[in-house]
N, C-alpha and C positions, 0 to 999 in steps of 0.2 A: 506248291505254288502259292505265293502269296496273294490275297486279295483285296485288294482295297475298299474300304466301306462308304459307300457314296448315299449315304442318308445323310441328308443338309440338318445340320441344326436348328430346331424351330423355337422363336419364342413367342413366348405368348403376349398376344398385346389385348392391355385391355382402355377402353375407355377414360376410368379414371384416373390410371396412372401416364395419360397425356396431356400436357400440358403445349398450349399454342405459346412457339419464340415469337420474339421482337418480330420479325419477317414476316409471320404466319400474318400477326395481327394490322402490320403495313399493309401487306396484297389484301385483308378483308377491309380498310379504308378507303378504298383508291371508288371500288365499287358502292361501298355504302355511301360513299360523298353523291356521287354519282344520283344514285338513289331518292337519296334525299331532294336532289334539286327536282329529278323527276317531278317529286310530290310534290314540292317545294311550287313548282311555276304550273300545277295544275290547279294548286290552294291560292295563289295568289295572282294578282293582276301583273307584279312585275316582271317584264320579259324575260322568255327562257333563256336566252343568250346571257343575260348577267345569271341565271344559277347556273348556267353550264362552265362559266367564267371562273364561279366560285367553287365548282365540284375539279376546275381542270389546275386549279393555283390550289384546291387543299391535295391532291392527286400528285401535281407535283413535286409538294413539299414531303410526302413519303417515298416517293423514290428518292429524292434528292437527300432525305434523310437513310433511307436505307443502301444508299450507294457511297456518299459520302460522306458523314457527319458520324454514321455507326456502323462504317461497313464490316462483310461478312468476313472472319477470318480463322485459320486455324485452328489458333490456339488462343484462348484469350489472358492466360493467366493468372485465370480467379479461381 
């Protein structure tokens, strides 16, 4: 009777051989804009509405970069 070996292949992952894609570093922008205005209209008199304005148009501009300017695709051929 043959038996088949069902122990999964494991690899090892370690810290420094990860490196953040393009992607990674869009979705940590969207919040750090965000962020910033936080601090940004706590440190300053200008109202929070213009850095929420400016956290939602740089927020924007990383999805819209990472949807369509650099979208995600198979194969890139590099």
């Amino acid at each position: 009777m043959a038996t088949r070996d069902r122990t999964r292949p494991t690899r090892e992952h370690s810290i420094a051989d990860r490196r953040l894609s393009r992607y990674d570093l869009l979705l940590l922008v969207i919040p750090a804009a965000f962020l910033l205005a936080l601090v940004g209209s706590t440190v300053s008199s200008i109202p929070t509405s213009a850095f929420v304005a400016g956290a939602s148009i740089v927020g924007g501009l990383a999805v819209a970069d990472g949807l369509f300017v650099n979208p995600p695709g198979r194969s890139r051929g590099r």
